[in-house]
C-alpha atoms as one frame of an Amber mdcrd trajectory, in Angstrom:
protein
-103.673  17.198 -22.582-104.525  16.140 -18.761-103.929  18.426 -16.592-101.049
  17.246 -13.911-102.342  16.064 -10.308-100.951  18.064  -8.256 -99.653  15.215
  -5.568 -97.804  13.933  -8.821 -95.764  16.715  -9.152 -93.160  16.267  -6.249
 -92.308  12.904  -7.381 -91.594  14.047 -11.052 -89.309  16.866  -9.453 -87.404
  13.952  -7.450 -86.191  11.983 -10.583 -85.710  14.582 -12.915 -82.885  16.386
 -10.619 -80.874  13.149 -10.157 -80.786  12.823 -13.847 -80.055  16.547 -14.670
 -77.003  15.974 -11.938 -75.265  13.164 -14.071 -75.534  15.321 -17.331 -73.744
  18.154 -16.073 -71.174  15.979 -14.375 -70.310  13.763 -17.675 -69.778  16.949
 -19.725 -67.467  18.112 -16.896 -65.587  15.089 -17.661 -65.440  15.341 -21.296
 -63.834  18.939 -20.766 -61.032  17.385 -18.909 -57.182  16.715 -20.610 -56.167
  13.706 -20.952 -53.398  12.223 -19.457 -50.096  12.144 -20.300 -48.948   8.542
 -21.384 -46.281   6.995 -18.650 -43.191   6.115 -20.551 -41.579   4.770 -17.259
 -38.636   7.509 -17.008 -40.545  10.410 -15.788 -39.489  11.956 -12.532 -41.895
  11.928  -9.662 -43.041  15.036  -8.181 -41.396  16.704  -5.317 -44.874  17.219
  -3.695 -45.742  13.904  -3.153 -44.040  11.939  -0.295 -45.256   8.721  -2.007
 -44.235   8.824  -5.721 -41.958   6.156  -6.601 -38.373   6.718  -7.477 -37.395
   7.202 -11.108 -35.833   4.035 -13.157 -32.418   4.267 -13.785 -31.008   1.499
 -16.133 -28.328  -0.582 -15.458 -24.706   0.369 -16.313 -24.496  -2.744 -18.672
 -28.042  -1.274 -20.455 -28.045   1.482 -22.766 -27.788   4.809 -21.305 -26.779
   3.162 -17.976 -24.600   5.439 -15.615 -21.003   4.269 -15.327 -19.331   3.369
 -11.790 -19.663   6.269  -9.308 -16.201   7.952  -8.736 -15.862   6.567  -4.973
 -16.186   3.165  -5.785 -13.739   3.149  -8.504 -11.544   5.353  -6.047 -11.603
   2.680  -3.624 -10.964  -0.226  -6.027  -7.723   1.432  -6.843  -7.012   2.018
  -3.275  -7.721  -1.809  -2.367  -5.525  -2.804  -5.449  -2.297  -0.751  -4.016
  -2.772  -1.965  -0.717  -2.484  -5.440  -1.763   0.881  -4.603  -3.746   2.527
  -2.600  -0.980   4.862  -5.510   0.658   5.301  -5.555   4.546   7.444  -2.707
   5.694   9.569  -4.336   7.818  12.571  -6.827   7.938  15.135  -8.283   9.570
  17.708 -10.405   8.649  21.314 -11.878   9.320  23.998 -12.761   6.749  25.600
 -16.095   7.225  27.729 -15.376   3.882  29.745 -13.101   6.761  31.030 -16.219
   8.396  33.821 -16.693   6.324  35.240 -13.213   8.331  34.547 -15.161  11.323
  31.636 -12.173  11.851  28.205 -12.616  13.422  25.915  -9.770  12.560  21.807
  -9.084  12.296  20.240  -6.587   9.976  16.762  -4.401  10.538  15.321  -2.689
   7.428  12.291  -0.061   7.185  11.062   0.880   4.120  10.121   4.687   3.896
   8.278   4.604   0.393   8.309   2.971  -3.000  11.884   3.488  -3.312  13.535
   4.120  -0.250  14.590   2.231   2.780  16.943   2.740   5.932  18.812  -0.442
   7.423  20.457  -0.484  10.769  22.854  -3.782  11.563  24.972  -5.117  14.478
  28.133  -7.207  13.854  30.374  -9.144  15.733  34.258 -10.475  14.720  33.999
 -13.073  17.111  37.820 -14.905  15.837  40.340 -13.369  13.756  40.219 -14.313
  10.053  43.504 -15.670   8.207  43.228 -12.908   5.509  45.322  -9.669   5.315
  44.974  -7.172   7.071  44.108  -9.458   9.753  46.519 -12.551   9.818  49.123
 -10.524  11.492  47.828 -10.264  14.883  47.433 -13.333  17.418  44.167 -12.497
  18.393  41.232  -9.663  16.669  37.839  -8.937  17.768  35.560  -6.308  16.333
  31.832  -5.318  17.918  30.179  -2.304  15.842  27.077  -0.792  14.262  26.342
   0.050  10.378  23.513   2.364   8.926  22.923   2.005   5.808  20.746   3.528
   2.784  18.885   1.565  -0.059  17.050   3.189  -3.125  15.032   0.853  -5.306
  15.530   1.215  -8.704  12.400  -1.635  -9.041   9.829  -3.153  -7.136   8.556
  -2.055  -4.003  10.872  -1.325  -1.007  12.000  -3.678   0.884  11.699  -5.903
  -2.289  13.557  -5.054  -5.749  16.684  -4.226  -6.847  18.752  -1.916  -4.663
  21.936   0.380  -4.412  23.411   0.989  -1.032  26.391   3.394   0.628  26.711
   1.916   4.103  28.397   3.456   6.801  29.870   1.179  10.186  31.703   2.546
  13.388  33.141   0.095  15.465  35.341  -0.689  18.370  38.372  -3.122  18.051
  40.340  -4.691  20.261  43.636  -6.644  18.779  46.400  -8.103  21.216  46.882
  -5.905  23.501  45.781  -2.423  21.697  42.447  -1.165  21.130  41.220   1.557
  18.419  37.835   2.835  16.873  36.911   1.133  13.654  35.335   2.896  10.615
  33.817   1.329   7.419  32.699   2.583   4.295  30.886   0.079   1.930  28.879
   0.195  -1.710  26.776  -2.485  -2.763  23.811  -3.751  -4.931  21.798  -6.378
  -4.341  18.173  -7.694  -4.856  15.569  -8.906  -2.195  12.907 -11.331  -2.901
  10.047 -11.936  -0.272   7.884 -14.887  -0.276   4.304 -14.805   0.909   5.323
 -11.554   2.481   6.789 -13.128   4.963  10.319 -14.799   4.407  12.977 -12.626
   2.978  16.024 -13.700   0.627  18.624 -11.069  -0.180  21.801 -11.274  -2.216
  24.534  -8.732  -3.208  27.765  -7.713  -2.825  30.192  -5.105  -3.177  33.537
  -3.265  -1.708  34.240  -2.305   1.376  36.662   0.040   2.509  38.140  -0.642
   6.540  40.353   1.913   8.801  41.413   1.200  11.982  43.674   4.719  13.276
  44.855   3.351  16.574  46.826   0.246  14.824  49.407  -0.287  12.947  50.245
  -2.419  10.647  53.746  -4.470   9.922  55.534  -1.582   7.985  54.003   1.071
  10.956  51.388   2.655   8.683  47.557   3.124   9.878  46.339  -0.224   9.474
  43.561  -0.042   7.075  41.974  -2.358   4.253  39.974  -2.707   0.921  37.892
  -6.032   0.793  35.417  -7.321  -1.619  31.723  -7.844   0.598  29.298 -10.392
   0.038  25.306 -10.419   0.974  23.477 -13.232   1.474  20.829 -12.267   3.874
  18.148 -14.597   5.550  14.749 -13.590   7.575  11.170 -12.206   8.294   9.252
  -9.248   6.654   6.422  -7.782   8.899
């Protein structure tokens, strides 16, 4: 064997340490775990700012998540909003012109099933019909309130059941005297393209005037059949 030069030796020491280095560091890698196979659904660690969100399928895909609550909530909401008519009407009754009376009509609805109607009438002549026909001249200027409940549909719209209530002020020849009228009726009201109203009905109404008198000296007072055939605007 020939002995080693000794100027040899520092370049022998300069290759062998590079070599020993990548030994060591491939066994370090062979030591390692492997890892874990990405299926695509795992969540994303809370430590790093940068890990992408984890998939959620679509409702219409297996195991998809159904509609949150709040949309669904809303949907509903939307849907009864678009059923709920216009709250507000007003009307006038021209089927009232055979009593020679002018009157108008406003109606709020409180709910599904309840509304309140205020009116203003007018007997501008005196009608040929007892209990009437046996003065010269009649006029008649009151005020009615009046109840509906809905037994369908959607206040102001449906069919309805009123009690109305009317005080009035009459004036007939030459004698005057309060006025006081009790009514029941049923009736239906239609509205098209939320916006024009049609309502019919009818009913009884009962009539007392205490400051006249009739023919045979008694309070004059009066039971007459009522007809509804109202005309307007919802808003």
């Amino acid at each position: 064997m020939l002995p080693m030069r000794r100027d040899r030796a520092p370049m022998l020491v300069a290759l062998a340490v590079p070599l020993l280095l990548h030994v060591w560091v491939g066994r370090a890698r062979a030591d390692e775990p492997a890892p874990a196979e990405d299926t695509g659904n795992a969540t994303p660690s809370n430590d790093d700012p940068y890990a992408a969100p984890a998939y959620a399928p679509p409702a219409d895909e297996p195991g998809g998540t159904e509609e949150p609550s709040g949309a669904a909530y809303n949907s509903r909401l939307f849907s009864l909003l678009e059923e709920r008519p216009p709250a507000n009407v007003i009307v006038w009754n021209p089927l009232e012109l055979i009593l020679h009376v002018v009157s108008f009509e406003y109606e709020r609805a409180l709910g599904r099933h309840v509304s309140l109607a205020f009116g203003a009438a007018a007997m501008v002549s005196r009608p040929n019909i007892s209990p009437f026909e046996s003065f010269d001249s009649f006029r008649f200027y009151g005020g009615t309130a009046a109840v509906r409940f809905f037994l369908s549909g959607h206040a102001p719209r449906g069919f309805w059941l009123s009690p109305r209530v009317g005080l009035g002020y009459v004036k007939a020849d030459s004698e005057t005297s309060g006025a006081l009228e009790l009514d029941a009726l049923l009736g239906y009201t239609w509205l098209f393209g939320d916006v024009f109203v049609l309502s019919v009905g009818g009913g009884v109404s009962y009539t007392r005037f205490p400051g006249l008198k009739d023919d045979g000296g008694d309070t004059l007072t009066g039971i007459l059949p009522i007809g509804r055939l109202a005309l307007g605007f919802a808003f």
